[in-house]
N, CA, C and O atoms as a printed pandas DataFrame, in Angstrom:
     atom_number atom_name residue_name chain_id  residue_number  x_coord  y_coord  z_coord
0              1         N          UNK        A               1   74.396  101.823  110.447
1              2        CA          UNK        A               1   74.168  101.678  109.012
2              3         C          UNK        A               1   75.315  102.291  108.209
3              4         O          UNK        A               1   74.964  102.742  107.119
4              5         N          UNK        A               2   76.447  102.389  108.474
5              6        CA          UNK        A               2   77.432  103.194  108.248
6              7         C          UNK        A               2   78.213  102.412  107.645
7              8         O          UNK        A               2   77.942  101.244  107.923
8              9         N          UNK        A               3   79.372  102.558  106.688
9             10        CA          UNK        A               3   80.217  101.406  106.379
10            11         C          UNK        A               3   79.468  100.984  104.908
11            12         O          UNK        A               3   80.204  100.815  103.935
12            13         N          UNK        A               4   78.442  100.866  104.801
13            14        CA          UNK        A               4   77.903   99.895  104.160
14            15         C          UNK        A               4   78.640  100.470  102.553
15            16         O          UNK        A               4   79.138  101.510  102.120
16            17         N          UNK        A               5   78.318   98.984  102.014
17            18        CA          UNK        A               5   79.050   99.079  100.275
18            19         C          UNK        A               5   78.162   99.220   99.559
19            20         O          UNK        A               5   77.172   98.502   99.695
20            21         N          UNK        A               6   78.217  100.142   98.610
21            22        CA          UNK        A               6   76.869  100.127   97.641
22            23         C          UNK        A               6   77.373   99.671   96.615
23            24         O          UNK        A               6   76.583   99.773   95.677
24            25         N          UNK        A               7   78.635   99.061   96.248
25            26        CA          UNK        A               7   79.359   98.052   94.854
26            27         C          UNK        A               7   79.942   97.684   95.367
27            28         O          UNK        A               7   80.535   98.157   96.336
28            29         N          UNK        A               8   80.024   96.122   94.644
29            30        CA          UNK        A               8   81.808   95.604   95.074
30            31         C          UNK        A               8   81.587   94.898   93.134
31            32         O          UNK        A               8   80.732   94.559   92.316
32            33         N          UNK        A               9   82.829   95.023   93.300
33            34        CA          UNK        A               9   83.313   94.464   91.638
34            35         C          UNK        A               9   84.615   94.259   91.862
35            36         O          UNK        A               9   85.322   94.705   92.766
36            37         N          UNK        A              10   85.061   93.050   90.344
37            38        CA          UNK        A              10   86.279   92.867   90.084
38            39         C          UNK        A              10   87.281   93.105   89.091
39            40         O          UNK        A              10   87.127   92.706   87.937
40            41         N          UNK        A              11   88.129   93.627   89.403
41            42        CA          UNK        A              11   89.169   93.895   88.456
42            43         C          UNK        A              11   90.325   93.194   87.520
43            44         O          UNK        A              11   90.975   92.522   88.321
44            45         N          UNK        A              12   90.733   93.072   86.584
45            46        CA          UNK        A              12   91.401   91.752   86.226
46            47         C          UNK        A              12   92.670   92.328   85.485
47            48         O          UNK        A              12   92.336   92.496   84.312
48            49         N          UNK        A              13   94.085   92.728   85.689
49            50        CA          UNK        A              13   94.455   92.831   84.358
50            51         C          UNK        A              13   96.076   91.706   84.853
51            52         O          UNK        A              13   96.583   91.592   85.969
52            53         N          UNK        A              14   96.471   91.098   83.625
53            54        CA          UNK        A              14   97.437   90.702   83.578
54            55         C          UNK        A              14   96.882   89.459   84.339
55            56         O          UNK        A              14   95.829   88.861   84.116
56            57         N          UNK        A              15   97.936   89.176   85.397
57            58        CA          UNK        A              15   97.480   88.421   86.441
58            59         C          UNK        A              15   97.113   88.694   87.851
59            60         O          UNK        A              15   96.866   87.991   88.831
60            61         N          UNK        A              16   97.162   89.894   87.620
61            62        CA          UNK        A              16   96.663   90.874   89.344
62            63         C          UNK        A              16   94.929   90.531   89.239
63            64         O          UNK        A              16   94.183   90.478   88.261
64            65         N          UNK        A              17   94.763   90.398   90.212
65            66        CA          UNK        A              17   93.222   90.439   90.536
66            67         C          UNK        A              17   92.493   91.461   91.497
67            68         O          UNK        A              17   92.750   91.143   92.658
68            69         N          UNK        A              18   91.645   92.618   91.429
69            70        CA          UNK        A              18   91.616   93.336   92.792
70            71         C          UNK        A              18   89.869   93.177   92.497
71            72         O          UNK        A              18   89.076   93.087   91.560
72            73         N          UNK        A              19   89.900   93.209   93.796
73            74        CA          UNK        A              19   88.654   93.104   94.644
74            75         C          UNK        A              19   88.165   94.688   94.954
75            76         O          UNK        A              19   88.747   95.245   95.885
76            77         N          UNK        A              20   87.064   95.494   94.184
77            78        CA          UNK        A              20   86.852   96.798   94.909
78            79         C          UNK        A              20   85.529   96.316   95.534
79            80         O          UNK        A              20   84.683   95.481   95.213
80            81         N          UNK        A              21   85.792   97.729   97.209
81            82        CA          UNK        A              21   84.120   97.677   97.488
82            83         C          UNK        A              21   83.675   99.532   97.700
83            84         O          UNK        A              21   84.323  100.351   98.351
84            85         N          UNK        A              22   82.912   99.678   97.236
85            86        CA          UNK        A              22   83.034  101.212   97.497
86            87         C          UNK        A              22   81.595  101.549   97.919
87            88         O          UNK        A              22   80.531  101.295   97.355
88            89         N          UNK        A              23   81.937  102.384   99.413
89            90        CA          UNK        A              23   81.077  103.063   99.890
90            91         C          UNK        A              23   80.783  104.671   99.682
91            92         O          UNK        A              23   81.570  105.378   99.053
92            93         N          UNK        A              24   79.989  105.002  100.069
93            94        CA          UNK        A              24   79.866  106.504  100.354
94            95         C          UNK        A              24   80.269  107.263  101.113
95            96         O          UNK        A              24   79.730  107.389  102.212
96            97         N          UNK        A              25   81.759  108.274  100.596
97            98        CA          UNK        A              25   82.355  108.835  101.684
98            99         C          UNK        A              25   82.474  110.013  101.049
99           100         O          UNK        A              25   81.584  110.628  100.460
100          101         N          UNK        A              26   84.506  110.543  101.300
101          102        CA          UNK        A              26   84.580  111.583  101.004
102          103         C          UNK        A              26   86.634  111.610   99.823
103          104         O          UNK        A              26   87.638  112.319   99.895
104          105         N          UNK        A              27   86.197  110.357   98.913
105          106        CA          UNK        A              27   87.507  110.650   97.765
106          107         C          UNK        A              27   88.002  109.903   98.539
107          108         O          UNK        A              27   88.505  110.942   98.968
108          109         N          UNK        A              28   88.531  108.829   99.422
109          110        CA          UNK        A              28   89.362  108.039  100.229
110          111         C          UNK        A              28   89.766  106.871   99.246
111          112         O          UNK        A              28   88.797  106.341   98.703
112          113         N          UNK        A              29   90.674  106.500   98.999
113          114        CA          UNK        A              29   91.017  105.147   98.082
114          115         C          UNK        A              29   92.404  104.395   99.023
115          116         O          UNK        A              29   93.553  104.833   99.077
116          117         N          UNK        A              30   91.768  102.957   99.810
117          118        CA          UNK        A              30   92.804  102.229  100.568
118          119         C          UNK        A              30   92.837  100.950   99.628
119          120         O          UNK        A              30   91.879  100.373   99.114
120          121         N          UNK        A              31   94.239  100.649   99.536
121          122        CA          UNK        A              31   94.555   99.931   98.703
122          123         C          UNK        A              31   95.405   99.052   99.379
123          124         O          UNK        A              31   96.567   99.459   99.372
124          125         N          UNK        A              32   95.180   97.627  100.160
125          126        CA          UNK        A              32   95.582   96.196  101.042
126          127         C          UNK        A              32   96.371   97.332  102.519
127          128         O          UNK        A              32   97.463   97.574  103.032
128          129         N          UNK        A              33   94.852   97.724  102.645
129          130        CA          UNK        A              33   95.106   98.850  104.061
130          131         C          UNK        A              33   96.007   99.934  103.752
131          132         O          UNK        A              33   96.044  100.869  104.553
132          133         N          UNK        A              34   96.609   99.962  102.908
133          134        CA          UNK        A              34   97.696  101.458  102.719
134          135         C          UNK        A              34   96.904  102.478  101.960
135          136         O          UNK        A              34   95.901  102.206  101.300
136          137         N          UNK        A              35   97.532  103.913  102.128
137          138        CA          UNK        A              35   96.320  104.566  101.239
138          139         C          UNK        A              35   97.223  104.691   99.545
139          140         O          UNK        A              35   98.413  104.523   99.278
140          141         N          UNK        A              36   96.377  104.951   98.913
141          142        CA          UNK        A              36   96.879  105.138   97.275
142          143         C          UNK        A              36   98.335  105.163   97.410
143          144         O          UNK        A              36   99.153  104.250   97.524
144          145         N          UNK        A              37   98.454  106.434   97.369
145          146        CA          UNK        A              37  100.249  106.986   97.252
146          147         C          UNK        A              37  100.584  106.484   98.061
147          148         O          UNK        A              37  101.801  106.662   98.104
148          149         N          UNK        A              38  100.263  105.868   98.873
149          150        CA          UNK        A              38  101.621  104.893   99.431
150          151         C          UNK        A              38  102.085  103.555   99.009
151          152         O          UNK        A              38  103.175  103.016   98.816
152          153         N          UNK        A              39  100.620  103.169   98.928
153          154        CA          UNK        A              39  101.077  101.675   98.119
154          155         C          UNK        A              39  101.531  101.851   96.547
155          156         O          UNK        A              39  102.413  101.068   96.193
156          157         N          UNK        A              40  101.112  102.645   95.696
157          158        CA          UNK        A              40  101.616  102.742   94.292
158          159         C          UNK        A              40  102.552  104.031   94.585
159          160         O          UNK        A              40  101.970  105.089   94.821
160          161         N          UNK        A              41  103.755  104.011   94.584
161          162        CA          UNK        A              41  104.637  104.921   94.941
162          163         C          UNK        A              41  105.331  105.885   93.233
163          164         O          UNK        A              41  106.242  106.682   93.008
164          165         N          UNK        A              42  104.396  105.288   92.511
165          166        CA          UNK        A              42  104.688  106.125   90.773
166          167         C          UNK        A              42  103.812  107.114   90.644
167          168         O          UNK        A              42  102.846  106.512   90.173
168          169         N          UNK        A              43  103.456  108.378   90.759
169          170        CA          UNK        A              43  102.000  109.090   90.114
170          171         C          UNK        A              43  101.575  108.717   88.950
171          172         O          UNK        A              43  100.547  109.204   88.480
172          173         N          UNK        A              44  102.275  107.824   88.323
173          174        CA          UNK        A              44  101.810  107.822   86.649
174          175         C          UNK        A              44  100.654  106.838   87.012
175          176         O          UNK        A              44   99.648  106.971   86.315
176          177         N          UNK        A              45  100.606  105.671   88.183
177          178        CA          UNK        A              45   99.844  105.005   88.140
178          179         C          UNK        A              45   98.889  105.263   89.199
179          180         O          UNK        A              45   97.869  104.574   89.208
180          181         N          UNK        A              46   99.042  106.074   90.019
181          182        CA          UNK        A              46   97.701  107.051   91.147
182          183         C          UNK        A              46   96.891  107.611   89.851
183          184         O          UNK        A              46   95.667  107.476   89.849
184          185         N          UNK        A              47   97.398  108.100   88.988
185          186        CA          UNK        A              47   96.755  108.863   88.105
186          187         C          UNK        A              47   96.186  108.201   86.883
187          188         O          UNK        A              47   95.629  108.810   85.970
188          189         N          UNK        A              48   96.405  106.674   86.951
189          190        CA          UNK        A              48   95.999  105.809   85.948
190          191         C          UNK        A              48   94.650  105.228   86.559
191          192         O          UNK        A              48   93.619  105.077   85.902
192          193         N          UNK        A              49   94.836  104.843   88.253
193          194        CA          UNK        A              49   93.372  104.474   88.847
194          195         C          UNK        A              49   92.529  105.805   89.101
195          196         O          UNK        A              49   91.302  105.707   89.140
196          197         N          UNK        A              50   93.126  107.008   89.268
197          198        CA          UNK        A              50   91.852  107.714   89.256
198          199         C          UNK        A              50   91.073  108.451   88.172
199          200         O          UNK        A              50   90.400  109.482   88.154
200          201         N          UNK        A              51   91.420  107.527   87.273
201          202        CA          UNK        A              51   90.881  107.666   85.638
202          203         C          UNK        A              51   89.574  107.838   85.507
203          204         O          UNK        A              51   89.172  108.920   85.080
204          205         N          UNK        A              52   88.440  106.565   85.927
205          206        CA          UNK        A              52   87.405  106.319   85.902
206          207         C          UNK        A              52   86.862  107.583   86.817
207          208         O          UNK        A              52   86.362  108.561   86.261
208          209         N          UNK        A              53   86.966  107.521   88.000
209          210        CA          UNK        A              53   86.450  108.839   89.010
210          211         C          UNK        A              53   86.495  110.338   88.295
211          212         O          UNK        A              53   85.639  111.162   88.617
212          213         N          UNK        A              54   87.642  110.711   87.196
213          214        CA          UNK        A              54   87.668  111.836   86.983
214          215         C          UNK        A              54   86.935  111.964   85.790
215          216         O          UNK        A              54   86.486  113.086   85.558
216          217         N          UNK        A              55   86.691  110.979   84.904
217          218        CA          UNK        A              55   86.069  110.510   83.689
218          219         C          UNK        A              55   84.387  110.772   84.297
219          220         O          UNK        A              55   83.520  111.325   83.619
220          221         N          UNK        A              56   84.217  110.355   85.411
221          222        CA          UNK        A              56   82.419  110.401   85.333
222          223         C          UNK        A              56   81.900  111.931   86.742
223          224         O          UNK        A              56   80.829  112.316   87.211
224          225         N          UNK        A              57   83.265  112.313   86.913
225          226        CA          UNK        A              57   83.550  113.641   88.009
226          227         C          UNK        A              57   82.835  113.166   89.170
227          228         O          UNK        A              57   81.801  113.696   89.576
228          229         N          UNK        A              58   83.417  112.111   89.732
229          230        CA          UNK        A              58   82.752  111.421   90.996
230          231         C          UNK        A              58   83.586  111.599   92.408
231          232         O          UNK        A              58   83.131  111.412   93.537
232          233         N          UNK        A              59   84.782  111.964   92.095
233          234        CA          UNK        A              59   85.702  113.029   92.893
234          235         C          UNK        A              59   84.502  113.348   94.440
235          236         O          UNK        A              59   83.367  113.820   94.499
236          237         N          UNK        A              60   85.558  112.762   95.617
237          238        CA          UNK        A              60   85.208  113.444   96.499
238          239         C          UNK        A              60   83.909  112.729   96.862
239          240         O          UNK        A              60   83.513  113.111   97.963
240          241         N          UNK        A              61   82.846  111.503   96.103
241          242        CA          UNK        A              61   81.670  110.947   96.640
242          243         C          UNK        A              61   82.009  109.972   96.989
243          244         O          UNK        A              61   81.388  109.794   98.037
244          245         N          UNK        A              62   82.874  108.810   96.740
245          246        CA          UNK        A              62   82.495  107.407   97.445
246          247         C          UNK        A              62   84.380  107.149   98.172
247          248         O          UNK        A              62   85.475  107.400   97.668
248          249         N          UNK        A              63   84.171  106.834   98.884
249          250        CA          UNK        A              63   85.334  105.928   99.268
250          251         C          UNK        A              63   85.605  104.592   98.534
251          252         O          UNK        A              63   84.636  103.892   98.240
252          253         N          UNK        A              64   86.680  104.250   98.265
253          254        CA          UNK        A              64   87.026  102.959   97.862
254          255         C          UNK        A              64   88.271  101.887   99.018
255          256         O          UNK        A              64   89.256  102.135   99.713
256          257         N          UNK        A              65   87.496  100.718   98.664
257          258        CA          UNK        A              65   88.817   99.551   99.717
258          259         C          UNK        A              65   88.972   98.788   98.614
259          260         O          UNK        A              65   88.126   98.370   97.824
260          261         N          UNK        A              66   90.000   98.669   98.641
261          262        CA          UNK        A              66   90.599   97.373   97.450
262          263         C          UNK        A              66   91.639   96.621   97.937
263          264         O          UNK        A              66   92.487   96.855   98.799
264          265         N          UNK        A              67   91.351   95.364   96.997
265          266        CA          UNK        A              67   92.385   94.003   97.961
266          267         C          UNK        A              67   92.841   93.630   96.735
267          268         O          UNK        A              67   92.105   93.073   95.921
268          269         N          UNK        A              68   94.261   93.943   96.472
269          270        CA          UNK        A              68   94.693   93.195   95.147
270          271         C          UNK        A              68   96.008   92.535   95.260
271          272         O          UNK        A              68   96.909   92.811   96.052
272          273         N          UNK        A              69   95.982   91.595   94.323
273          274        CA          UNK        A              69   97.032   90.586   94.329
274          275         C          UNK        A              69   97.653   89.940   93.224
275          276         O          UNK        A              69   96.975   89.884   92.197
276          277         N          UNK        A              70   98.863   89.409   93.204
277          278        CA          UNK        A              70   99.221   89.052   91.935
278          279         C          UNK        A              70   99.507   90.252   90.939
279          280         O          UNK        A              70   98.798   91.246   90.779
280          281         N          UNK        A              71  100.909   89.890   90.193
281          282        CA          UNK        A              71  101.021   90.597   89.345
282          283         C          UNK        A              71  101.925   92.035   90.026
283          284         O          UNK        A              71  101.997   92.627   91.103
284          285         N          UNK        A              72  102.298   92.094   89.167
285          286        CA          UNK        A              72  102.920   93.845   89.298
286          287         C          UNK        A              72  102.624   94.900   89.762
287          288         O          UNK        A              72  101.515   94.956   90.293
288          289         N          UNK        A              73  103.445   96.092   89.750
289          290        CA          UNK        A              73  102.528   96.971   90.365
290          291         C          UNK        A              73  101.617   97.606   89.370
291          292         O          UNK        A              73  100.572   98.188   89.659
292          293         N          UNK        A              74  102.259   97.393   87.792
293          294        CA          UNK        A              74  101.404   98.223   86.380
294          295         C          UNK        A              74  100.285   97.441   86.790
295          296         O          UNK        A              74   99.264   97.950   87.254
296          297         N          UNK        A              75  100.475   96.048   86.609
297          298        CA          UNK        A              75   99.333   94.864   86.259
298          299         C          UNK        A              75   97.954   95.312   87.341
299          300         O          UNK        A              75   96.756   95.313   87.057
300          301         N          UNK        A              76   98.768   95.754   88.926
301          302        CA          UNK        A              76   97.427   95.776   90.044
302          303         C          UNK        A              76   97.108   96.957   89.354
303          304         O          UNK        A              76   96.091   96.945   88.661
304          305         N          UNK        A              77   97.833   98.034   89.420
305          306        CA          UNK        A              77   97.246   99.447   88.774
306          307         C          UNK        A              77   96.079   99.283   87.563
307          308         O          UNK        A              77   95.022   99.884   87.754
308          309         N          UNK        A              78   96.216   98.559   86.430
309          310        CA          UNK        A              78   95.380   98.039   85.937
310          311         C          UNK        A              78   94.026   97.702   86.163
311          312         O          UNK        A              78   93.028   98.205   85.647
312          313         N          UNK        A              79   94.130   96.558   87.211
313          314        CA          UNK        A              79   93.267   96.113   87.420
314          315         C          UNK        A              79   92.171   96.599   88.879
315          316         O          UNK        A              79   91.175   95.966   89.229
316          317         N          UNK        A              80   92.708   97.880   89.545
317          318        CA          UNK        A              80   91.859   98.876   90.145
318          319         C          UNK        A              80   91.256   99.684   89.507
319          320         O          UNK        A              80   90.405  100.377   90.066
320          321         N          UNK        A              81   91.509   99.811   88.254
321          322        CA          UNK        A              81   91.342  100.587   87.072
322          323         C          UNK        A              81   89.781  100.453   86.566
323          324         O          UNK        A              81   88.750  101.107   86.407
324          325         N          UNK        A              82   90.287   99.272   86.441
325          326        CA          UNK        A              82   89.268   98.382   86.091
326          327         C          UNK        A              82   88.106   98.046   87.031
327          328         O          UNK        A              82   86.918   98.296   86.823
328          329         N          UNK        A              83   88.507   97.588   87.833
329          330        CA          UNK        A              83   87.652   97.734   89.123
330          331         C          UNK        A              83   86.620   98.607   89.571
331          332         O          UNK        A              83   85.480   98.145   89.542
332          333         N          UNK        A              84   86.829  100.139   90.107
333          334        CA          UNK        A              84   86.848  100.873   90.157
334          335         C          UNK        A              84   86.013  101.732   89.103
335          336         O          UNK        A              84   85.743  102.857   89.525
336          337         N          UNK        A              85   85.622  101.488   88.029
337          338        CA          UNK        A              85   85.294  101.964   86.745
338          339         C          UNK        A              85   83.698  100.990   87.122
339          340         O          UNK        A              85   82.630  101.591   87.007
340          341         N          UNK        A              86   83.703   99.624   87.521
341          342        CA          UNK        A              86   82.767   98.294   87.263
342          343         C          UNK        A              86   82.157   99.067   88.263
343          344         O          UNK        A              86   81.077   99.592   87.993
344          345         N          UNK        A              87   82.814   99.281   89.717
345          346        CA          UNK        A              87   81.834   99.546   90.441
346          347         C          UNK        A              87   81.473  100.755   90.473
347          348         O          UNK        A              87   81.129  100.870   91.650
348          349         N          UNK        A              88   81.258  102.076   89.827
349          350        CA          UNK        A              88   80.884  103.386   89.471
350          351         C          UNK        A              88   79.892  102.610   88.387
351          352         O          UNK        A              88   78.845  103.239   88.540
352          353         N          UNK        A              89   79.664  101.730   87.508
353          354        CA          UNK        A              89   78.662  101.573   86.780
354          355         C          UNK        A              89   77.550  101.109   87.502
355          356         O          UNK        A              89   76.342  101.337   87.439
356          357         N          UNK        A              90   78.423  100.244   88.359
357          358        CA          UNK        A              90   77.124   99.421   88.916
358          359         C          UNK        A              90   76.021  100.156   89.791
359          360         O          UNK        A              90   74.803   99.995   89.862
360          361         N          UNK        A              91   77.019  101.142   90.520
361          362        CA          UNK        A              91   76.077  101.925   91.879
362          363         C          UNK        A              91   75.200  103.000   90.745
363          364         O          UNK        A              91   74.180  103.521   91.198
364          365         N          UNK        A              92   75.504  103.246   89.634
365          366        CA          UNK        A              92   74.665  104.247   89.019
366          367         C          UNK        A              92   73.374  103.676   87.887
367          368         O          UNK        A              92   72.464  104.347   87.402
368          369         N          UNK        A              93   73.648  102.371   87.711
369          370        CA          UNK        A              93   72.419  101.869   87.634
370          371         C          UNK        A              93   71.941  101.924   86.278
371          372         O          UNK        A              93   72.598  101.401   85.379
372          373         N          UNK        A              94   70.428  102.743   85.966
373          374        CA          UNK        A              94   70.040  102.719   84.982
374          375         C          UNK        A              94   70.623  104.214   84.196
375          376         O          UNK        A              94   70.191  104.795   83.201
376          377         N          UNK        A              95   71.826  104.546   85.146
377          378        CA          UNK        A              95   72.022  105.821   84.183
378          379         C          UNK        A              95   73.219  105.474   82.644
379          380         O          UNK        A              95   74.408  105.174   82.750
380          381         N          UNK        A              96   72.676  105.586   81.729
381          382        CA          UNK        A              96   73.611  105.766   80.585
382          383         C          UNK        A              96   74.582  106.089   80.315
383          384         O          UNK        A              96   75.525  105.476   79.814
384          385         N          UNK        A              97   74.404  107.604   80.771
385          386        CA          UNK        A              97   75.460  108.466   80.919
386          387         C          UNK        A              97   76.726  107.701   81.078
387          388         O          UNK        A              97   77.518  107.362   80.199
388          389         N          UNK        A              98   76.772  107.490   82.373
389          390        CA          UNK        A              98   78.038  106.690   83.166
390          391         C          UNK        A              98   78.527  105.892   82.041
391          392         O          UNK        A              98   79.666  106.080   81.614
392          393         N          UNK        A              99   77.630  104.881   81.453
393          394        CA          UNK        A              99   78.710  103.664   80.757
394          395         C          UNK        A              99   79.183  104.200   79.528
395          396         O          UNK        A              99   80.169  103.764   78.936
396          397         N          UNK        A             100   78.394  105.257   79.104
397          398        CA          UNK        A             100   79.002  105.943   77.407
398          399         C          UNK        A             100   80.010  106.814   77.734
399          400         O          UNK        A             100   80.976  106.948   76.983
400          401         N          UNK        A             101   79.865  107.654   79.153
401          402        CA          UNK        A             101   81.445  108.260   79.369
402          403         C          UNK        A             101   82.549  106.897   79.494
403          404         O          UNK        A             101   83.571  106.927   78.809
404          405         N          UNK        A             102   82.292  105.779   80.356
405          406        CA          UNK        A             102   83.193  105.250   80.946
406          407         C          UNK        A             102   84.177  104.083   79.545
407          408         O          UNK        A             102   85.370  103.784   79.596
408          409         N          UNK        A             103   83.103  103.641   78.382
409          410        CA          UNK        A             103   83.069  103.037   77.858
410          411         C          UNK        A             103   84.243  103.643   76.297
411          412         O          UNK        A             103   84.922  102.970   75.521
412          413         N          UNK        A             104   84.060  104.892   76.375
413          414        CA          UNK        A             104   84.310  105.907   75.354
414          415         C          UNK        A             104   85.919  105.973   75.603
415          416         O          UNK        A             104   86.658  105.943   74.620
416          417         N          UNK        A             105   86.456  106.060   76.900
417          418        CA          UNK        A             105   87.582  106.251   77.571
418          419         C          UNK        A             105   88.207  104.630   77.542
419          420         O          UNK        A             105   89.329  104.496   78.031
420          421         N          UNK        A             106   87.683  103.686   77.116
421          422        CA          UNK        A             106   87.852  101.945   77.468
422          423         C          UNK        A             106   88.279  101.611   79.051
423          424         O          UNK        A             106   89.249  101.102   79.613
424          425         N          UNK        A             107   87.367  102.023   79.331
425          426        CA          UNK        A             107   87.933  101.862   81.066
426          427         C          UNK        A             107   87.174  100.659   81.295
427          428         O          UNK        A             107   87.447  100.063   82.337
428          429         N          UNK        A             108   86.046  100.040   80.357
429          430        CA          UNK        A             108   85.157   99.016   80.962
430          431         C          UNK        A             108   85.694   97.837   80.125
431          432         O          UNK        A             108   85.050   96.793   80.234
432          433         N          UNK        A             109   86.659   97.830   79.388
433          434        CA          UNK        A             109   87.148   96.643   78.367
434          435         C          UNK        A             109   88.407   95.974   79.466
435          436         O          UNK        A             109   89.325   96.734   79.773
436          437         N          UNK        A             110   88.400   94.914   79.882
437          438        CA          UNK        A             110   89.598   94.279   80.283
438          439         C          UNK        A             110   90.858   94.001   79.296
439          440         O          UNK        A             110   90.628   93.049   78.550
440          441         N          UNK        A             111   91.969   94.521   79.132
441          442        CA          UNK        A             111   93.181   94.164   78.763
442          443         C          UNK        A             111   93.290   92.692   78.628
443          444         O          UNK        A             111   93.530   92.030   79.638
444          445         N          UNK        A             112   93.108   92.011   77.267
445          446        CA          UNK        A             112   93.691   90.575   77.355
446          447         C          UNK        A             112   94.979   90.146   77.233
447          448         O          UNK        A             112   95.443   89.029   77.461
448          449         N          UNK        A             113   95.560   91.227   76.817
449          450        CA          UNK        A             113   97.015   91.180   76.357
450          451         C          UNK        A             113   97.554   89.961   77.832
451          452         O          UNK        A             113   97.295   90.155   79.020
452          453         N          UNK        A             114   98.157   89.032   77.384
453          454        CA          UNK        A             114   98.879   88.331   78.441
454          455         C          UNK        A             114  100.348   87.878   78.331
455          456         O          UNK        A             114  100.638   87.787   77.138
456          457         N          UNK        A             115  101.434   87.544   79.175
457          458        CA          UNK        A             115  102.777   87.372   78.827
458          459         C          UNK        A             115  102.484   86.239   78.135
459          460         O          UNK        A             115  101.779   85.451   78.766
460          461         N          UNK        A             116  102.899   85.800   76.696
461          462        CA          UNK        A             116  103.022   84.485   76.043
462          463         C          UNK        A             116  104.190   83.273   76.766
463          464         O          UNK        A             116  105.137   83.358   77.548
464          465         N          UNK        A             117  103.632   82.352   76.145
465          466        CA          UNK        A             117  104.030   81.328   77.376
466          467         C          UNK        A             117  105.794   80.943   76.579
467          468         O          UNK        A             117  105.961   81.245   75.398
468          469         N          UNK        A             118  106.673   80.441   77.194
469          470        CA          UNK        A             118  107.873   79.737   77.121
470          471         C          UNK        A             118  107.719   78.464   76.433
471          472         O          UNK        A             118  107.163   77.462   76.882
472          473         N          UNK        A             119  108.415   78.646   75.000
473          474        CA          UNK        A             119  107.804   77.230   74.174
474          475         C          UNK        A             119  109.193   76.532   74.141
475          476         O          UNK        A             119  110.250   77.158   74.211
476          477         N          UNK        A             120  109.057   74.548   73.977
477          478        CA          UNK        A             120  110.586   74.119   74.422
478          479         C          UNK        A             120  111.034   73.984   73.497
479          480         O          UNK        A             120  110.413   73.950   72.435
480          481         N          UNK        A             121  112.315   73.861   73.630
481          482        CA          UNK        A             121  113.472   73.886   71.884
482          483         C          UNK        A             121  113.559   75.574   72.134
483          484         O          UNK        A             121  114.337   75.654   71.183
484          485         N          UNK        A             122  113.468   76.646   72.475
485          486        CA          UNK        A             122  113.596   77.564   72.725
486          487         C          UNK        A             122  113.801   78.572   73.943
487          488         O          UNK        A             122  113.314   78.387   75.058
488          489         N          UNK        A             123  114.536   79.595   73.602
489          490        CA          UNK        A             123  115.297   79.989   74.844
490          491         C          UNK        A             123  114.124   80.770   75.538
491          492         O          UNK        A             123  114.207   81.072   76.729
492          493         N          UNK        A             124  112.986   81.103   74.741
493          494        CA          UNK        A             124  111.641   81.996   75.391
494          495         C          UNK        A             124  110.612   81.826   74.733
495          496         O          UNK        A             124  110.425   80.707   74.253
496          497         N          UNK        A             125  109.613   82.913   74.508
497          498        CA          UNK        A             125  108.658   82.539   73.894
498          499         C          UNK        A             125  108.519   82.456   72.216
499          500         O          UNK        A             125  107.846   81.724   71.490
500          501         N          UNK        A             126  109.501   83.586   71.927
501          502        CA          UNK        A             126  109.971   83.551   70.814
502          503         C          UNK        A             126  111.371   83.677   70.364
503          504         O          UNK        A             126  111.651   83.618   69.167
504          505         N          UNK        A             127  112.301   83.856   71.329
505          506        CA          UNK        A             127  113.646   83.549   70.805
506          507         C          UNK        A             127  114.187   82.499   70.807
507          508         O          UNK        A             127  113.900   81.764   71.752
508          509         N          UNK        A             128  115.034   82.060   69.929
509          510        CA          UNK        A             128  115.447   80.665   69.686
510          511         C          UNK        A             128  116.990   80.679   70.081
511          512         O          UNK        A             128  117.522   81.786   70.003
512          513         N          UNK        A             129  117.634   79.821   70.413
513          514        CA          UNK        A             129  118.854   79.340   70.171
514          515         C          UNK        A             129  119.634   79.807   69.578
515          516         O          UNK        A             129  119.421   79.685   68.371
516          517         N          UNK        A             130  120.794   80.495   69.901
517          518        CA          UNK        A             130  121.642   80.702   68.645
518          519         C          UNK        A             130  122.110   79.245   67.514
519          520         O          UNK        A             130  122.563   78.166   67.897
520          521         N          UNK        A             131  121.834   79.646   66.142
521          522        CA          UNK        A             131  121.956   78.717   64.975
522          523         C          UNK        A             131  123.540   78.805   64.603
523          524         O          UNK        A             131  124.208   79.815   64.379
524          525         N          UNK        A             132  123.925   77.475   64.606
525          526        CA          UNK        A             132  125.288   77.737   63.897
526          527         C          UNK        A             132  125.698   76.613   62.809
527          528         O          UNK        A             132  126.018   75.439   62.990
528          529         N          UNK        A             133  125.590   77.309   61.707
529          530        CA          UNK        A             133  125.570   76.243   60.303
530          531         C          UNK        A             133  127.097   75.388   60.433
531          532         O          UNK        A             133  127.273   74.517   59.580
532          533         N          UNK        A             134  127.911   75.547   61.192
533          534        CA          UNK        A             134  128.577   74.486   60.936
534          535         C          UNK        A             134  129.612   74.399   61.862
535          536         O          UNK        A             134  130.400   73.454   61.820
């Protein structure tokens, strides 16, 4: 009976997508089999996913596995963020608490911000051509 997931949720930012499942362990976070600091090699962003955990002081109770893809390393960081936050709401259920800490911090709002697209007659999305009157 061991192993077992008591959440899985999804994470979304940019275009990264991560998949969390989190069991009951002891603070473990593997991220596409590597552990944290190895796969995100910045602390700014180890310390951006363990936002939610330190926000509801869950430190040290569940293990997390995450499968993420697409996108950057900010964008996956993001979206474990995110992740990670969904499934701490979910395993706690009817408690309040959790979503007014988690919610207060915007850890439960997905980032829509997206790269704007490349429009034609133009060199990007918003820069144009150099103009030359004559």
């Amino acid at each position: 009976m061991e192993n077992v997931n008591l959440a899985s949720s999804v994470g979304r930012r940019k275009t990264a997508v991560a998949r969390v499942y989190m069991r009951a362990g002891s603070g473990k976070i593997v991220v596409n089999g590597k552990d944290i600091s190895e796969f995100f090699c910045n602390p700014l962003l180890v310390s951006i996913i363990n936002q939610p955990i330190a926000v509801t002081q869950s430190a040290g109770k569940f293990d997390f596995v995450v499968n993420v893809k697409g996108g950057g390393m900010s964008g996956q960081a993001g979206a474990v963020r995110l992740g990670i936050a969904r499934a701490l709401l979910k395993n706690a259920g009817d408690d309040a608490d959790f979503k007014k800490l988690l919610s207060s911090e915007g850890l439960l709002t997905r980032d829509s911000r997206m790269v704007e697209r490349k429009k034609y007659g133009q060199k990007g999305a918003r820069k144009k051509f150099q103009f030359s009157k004559r």
